[in-house]
C-alpha positions in Angstrom: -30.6 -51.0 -33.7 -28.6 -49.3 -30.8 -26.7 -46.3 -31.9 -23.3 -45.5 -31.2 -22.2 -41.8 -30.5 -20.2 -42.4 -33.2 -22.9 -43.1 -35.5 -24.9 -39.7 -34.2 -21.4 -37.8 -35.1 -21.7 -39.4 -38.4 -25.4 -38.8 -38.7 -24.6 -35.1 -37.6 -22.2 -34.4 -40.5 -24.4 -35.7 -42.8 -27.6 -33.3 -41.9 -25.4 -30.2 -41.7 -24.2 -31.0 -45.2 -28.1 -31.5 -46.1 -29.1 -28.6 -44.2 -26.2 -26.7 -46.3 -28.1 -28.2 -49.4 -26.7 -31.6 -50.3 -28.8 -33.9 -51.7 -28.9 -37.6 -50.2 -28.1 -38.4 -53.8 -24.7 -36.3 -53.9 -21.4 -39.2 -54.7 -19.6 -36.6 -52.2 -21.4 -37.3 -49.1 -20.5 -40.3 -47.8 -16.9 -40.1 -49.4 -17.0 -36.9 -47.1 -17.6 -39.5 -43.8 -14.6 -41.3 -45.3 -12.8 -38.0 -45.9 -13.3 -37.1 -42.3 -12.1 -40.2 -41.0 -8.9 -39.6 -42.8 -8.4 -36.1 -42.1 -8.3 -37.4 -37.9 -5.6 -37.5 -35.5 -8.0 -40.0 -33.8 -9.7 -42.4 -36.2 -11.6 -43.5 -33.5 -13.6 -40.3 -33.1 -15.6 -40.6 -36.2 -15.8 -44.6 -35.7 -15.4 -47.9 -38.4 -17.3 -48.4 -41.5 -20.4 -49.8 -40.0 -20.6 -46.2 -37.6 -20.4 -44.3 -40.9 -22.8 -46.3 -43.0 -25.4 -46.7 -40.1 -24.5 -42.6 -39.7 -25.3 -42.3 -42.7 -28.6 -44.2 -42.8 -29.6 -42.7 -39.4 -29.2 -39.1 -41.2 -31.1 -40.5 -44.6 -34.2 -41.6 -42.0 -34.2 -38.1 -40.1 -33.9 -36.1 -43.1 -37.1 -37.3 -44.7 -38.6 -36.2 -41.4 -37.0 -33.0 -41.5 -40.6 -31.1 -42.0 -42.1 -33.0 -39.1 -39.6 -32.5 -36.9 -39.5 -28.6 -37.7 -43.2 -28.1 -37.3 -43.1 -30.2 -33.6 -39.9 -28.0 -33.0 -41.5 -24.7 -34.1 -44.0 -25.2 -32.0 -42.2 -25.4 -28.7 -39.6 -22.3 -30.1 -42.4 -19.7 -31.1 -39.4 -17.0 -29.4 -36.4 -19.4 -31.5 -37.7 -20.3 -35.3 -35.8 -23.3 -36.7 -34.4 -21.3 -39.2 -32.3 -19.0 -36.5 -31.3 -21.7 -34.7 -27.3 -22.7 -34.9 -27.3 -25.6 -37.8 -25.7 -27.8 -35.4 -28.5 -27.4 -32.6 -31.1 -27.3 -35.0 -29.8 -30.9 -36.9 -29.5 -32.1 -32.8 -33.1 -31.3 -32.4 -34.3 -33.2 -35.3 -32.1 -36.5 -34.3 -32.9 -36.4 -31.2 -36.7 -36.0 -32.3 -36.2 -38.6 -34.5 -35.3 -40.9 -32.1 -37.6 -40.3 -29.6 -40.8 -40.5 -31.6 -39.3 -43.5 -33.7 -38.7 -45.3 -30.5 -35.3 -46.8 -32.1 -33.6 -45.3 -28.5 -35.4 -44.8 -25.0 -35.7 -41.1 -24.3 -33.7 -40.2 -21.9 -30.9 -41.7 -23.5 -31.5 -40.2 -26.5 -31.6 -36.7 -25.1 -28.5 -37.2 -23.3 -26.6 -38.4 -26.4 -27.8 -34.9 -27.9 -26.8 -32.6 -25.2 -23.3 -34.9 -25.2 -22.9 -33.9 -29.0 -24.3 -30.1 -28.5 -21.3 -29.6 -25.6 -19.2 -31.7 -28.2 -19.7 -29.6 -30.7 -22.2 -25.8 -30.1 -22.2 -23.2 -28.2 -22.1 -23.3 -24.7 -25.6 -22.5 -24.2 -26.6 -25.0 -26.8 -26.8 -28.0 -24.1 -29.2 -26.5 -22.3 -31.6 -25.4 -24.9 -31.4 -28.9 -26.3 -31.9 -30.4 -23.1 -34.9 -28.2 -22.6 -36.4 -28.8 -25.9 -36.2 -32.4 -26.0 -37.2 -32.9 -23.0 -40.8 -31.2 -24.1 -40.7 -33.2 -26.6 -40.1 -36.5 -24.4 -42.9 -35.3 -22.0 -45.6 -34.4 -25.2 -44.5 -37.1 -26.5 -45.5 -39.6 -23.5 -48.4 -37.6 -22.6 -49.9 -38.4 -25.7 -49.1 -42.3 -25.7 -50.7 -42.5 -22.0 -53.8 -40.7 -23.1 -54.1 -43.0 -26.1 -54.0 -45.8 -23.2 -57.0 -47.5 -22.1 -57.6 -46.1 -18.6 -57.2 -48.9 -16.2 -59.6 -50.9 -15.1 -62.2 -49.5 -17.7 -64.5 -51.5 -18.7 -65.0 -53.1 -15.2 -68.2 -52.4 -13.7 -68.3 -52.5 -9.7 
């Protein structure tokens, strides 16, 4: 499935609702993706019905990842623990984690989509550390898959 930045932005309001402590099975939260289209000068920045149900299933698929996407984050913020992170960069982390370990987006793409949403909507120097995070995570992520690879050539005697 590709996914729209308008689906992320859905997929972002939904984890900061969870991370506030909604429960997937709260009536509320996807009337609140309605909600927010209505309350928009621009209905177009939150997206159609399909960007909010797919947000909203993108969120539902990170969320019960949430605790494996923590621990992998932890790890590379020992000086940054999840739980002082802004919610915002900290819900950008785990989509963007999501989508690079899933393989439902290509990497890069799916970093840039996060720092996009981080200058969209965190702190100034929330890009960066995104960027920097992810970007570990792209690079452990792909060192592991080419050491699980059959060196070249391996079973070739000469």
């Amino acid at each position: 499935m590709k996914i729209s930045r308008n689906t992320r932005r859905n997929a972002l309001t939904v984890l900061y609702q969870l991370d506030c402590g909604a429960t997937l099975q709260d009536e509320d939260l996807r009337a609140s993706l309605d909600q927010s289209n209505e309350d928009t000068e621009d209905p177009a920045g939150i997206g159609n019905d399909t960007d909010r149900e797919d947000g909203f299933e993108l969120a539902r698929s990170i969320w019960e990842r949430q605790g494996e996407a923590d621990e992998c984050i932890a790890a590379l913020t020992p000086d940054w623990p999840t739980h002082r992170q802004p919610i915002i960069d900290r819900n950008l982390l785990r989509m963007g984690w999501f989508e690079i370990t899933s393989g439902c987006t290509p990497p890069k793409l799916a970093i840039n989509e996060a720092v996009e949403l981080a200058r969209e909507y965190s702190t100034n120097q929330s890009s960066l550390f995104v960027n920097g995070v992810l970007d570990r995570i792209y690079h452990g992520a792909r060192d592991e898959t080419e050491a699980d690879a059959p060196a070249p050539n391996a079973d070739v005697e000469h």
